[in-house]
N, C-alpha and C positions, 0 to 999 in steps of 0.2 A: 374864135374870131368874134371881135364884136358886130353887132347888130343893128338894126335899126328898132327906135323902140317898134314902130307899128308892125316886127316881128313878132313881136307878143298881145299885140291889140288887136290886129288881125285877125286871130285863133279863136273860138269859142271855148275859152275855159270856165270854169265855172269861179275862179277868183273873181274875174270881171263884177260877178253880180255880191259878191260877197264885200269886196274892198270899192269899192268905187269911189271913196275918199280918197286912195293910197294912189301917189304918183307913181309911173314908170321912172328909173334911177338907170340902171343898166341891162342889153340883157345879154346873153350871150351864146354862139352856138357852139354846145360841148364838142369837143375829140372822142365822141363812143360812139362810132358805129357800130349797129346791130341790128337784130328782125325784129320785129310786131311785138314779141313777147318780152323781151331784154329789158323795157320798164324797172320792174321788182331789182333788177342787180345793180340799175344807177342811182337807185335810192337808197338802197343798201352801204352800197362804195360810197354814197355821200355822208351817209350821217355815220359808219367807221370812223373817221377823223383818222382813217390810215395816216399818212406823214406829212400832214400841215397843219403847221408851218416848221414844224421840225424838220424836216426834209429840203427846208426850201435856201435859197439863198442868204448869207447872210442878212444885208443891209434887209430883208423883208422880214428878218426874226426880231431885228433892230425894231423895226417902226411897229411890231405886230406888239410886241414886248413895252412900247413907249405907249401904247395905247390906252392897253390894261392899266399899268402901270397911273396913268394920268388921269384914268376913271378911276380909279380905286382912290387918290387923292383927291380929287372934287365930291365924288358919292356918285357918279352918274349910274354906277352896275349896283346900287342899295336895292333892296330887294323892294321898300316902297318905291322905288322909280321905275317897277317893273311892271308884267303884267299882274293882274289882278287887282294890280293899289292903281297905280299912276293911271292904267290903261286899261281897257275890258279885251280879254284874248277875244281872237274871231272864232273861237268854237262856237261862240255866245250868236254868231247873228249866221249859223249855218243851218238850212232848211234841215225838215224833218229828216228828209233821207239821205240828208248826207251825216248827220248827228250820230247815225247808227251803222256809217261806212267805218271801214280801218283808218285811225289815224297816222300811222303809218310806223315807223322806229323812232325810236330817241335817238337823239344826236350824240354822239362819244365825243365830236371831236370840237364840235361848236356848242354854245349857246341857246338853241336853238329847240323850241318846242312844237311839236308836229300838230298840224292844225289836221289836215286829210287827206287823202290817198286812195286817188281813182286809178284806172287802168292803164291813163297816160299822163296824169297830172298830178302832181304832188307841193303842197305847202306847208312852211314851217313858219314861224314867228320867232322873234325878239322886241322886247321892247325896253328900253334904258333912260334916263334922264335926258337922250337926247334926240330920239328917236324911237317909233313905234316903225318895225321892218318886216318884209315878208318875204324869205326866199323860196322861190314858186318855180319846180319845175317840170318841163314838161315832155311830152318824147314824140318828134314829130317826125313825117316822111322825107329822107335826105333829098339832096337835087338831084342825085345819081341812084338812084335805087336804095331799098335800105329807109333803114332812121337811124335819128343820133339824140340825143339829151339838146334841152333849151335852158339855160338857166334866166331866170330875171329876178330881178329884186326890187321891189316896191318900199316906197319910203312913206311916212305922214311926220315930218320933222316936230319936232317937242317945242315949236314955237320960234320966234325969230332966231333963238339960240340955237334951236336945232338945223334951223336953214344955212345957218356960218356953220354951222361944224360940217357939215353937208358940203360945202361947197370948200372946205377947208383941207377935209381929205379926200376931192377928188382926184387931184391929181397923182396921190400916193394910192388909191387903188386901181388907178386906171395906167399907171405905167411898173408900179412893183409888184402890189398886190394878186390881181387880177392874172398878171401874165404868168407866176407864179404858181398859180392856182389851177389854173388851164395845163401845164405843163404836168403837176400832179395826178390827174385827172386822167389826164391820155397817160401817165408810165403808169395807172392804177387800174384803169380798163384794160391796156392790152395786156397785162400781168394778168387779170383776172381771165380775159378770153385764153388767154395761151394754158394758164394750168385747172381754172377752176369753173364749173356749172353757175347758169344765173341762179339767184338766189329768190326767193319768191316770197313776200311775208304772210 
């Protein structure tokens, strides 16, 4: 379900004081209900890249496939348009104590490089020719008892070019992608609660 962003501004995370540049984009509240400690197994199940977008609908393999495809022809995924050249990672402006916490897993199934990894709150980066991106999530107390996963993702657009692409594919994450992604998520949690132990890093 999506959210409102002050579902993520609300919260005391520690992203807050780290990006305070990066806008809220999207956030969302995952399909994994669980206890206190379940954290470790939705970050785990996130950077798996279990079966997306392979799993997912066509027309979402289409547009996931037309994306790459269309970076790969302009340069926007070059490796200078990334972190380290284009952009400085947020490892770079994280306090002492958090420098020497878990960064958490590498991503198998995304792009995506792991900034840090608290007990409820976890961030990763990307950054491309057209965007520097933050997928930040986090594991809060449900309405009904319980918690569940919060996903958000923060933007800092690559400049007026990155603002139009931004607002170019919102409507294709926010009606294919998105609900796609959510439906994986919940058949990958309750797969995981039904056969298998949280996983802990």
């Amino acid at each position: 379900m999506k959210l409102p962003k002050s579902a993520h501004t609300s919260r005391p995370w520690r992203i807050h004081e780290i990006a305070p540049d990066f806008q809220v984009e999207d956030v969302w509240a995952l399909p994994t209900p669980g206890g206190p400690e379940d954290f470790p197994r939705l970050v785990e199940q996130t950077v798996s890249g279990d079966n997306f977008p392979e799993g997912a609908p066509l027309l979402v393999r289409v547009v996931w496939a037309a994306r790459w495809k269309i970076g790969s022809v302009f340069g926007w995924d070059r490796p200078k348009a990334g972190l380290g050249t284009r952009v400085a990672s947020l490892r770079d402006r994280l306090p002492d104590e958090m420098r020497e916490a878990p960064r958490g897993p590498e991503s198998a199934g995304f792009p995506l490089t792991p900034v840090y990894l608290l007990k409820d709150e976890w961030a990763a980066e990307l950054a491309n020719g057209t965007v520097h991106t933050i997928m930040h999530l986090g594991w809060v107390p449900g309405e009904s008892g319980g918690y569940r996963g919060q996903m958000t993702v923060l933007v800092k657009p690559n400049g007026r070019f990155g603002a139009v692409y931004m607002a170019a594919i919102k409507p294709f994450r926010l009606w294919l992608v998105y609900p796609a992604l959510m439906r994986e998520i919940e058949r990958s949690w309750r797969a995981g609660a039904a056969g298998q132990p949280p996983v802990h890093p």
